[in-house]
N, C-alpha and C positions, 0 to 999 in steps of 0.2 A: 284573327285566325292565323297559325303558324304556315308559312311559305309551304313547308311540305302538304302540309294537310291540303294543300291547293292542287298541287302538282301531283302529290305522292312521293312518299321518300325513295323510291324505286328511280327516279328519274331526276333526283341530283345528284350534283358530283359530291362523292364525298372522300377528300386526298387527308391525305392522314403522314404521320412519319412513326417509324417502328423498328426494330432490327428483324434480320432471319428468324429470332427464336421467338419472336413475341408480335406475330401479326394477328390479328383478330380472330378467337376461336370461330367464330359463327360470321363470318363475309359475306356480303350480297355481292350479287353476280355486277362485274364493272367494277369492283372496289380498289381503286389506285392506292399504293401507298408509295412513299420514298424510304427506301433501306437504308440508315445510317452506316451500318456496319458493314456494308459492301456496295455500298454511293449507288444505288442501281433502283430503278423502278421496276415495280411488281405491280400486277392486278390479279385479281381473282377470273376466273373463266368460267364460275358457276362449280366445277369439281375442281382445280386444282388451282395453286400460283405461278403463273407463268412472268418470268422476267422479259421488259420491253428489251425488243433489239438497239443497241446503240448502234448512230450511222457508221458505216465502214471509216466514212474519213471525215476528218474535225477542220473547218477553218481555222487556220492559228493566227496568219497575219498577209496585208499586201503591201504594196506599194507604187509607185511610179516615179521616175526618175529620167533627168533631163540634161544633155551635156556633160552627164558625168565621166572623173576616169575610172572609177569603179564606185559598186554598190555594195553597203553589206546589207546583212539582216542583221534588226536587233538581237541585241545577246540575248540568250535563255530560249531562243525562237527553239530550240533542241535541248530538250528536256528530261527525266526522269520519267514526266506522263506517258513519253509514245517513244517506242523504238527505231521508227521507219518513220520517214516522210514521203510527201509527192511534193513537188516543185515544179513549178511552170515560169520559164521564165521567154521574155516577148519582147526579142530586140524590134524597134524600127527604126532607128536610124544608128548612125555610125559615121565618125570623119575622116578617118583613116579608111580606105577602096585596101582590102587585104588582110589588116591586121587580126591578130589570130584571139582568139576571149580562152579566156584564162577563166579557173574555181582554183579559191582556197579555203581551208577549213581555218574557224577563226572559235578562241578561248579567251571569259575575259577583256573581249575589243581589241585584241591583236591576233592579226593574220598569224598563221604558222608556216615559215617558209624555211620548213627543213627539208633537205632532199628523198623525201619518203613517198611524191606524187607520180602514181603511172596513170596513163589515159591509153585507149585504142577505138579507134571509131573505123568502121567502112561507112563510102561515101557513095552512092550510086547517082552518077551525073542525069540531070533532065535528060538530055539528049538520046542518054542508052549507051553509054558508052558504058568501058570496063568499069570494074570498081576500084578505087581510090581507095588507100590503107593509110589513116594516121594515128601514130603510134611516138609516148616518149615513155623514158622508164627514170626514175631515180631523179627527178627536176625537183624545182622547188613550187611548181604549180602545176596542174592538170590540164591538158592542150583541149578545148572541146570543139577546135576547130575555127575557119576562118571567116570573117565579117566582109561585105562590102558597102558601100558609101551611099548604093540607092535600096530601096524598101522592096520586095518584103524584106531583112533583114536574117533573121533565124527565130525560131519556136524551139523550144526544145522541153522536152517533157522528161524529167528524170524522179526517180528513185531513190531517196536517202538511206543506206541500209547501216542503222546501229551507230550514227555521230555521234549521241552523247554517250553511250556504252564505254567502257575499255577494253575495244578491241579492235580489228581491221576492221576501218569504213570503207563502204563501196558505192557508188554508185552505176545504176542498170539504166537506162534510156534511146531516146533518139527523137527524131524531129527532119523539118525542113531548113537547110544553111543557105546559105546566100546560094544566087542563081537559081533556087527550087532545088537545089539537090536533097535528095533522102539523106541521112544518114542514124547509124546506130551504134551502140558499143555503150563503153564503162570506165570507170576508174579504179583506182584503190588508192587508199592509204597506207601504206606499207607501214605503219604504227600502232600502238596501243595506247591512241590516245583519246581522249571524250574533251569534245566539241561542242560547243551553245549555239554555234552562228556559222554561214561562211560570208565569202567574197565572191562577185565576178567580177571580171575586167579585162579591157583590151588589152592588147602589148604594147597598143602606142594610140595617140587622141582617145579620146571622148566615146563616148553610148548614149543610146536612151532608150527608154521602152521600160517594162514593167513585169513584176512577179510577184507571184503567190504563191503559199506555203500550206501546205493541210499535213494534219499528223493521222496517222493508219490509226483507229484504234485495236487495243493488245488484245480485247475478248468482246 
């Protein structure tokens, strides 16, 4: 006796592949299909085809890293698929007590260190004191502020806006720096230029600690 006939055909799955124009005249209620021609999954609701929601954001890659003087991401990590990223990146340690961590945007597996990097962050100290402005404009790397020698380190939670595009990259964020202090701000690229990867790193010894990449998807 046939499996459905057991079950009833009402109560398996039955996944299919089709385009927009050519999905099944007559669908039963649950009926998944995969759309070739717009990568997208569809099921039937009983009256109409509704497309599954894609998650907001895509794992794309991690890592962890030990002693190093800088980290990149693999090339391609910025792509044609997503416009925008999120990046998390999780110092805890550090051998230089002060040195400052540096982002550069990277083409190809070479940094790009033309003077086209502005950064500004405010810093708000644990203690409650004023706030702290740091700020370069025209460098060849992007200041995201300073490291020190014992843990926690820095968290920093940032924004990829438009790397691989041809056009100004920016990044939006903030997180906690050394001593617990808060802080916030951004970057730019003062160019028009499209990126597969960057860099962090100190200004002087070693890092370690680890990051992740997710890509926003477009729709």
């Amino acid at each position: 006796m046939p499996f459905s006939s057991v079950l009833g055909a009402s109560t398996l799955t039955k996944p299919g592949v089709a385009t927009s124009a050519t999905r099944p005249a007559n669908p039963f209620n649950g009926q998944v299909l995969y759309e070739t021609d717009t990568a997208k999954i569809v099921s039937w609701n009983g009256s109409a085809w509704v497309y599954t929601a894609a998650s907001g954001l895509v794992f794309l890659t991690s890592a962890t890293f030990t002693t190093e003087p800088s980290v990149s991401f693999l090339a391609d990590t910025f792509s044609a698929t997503y416009d925008n990223y999120k990046v998390i990146l999780n110092i805890t340690a550090a051998s230089v007590d002060g040195s400052q961590l540096y982002l550069r945007y990277r083409v190809a597996g070479a940094d790009n260190t033309t003077s086209n990097y502005n950064s500004g962050f405010a810093r708000a100290p644990f203690s409650g004191g004023a706030l702290v402005n740091d700020a370069s404009a025209s460098a060849t790397s992007a200041n995201l502020g300073a490291l020190a020698a014992t843990a926690p380190i820095s968290i920093m939670v940032m924004d990829v806006i438009h790397p691989f595009l041809s056009v100004v990259t920016k990044t939006v964020g903030g997180g906690l720096s050394y001593q617990a202090q808060s802080f916030s701000g951004g970057t730019n690229f003062a160019a028009t230029t499209s990126f597969d990867a960057m860099t962090f790193f100190p200004s002087s010894g070693t890092f370690s600690g680890s990051y992740k990449v997710y890509g926003y998807a477009n729709s």
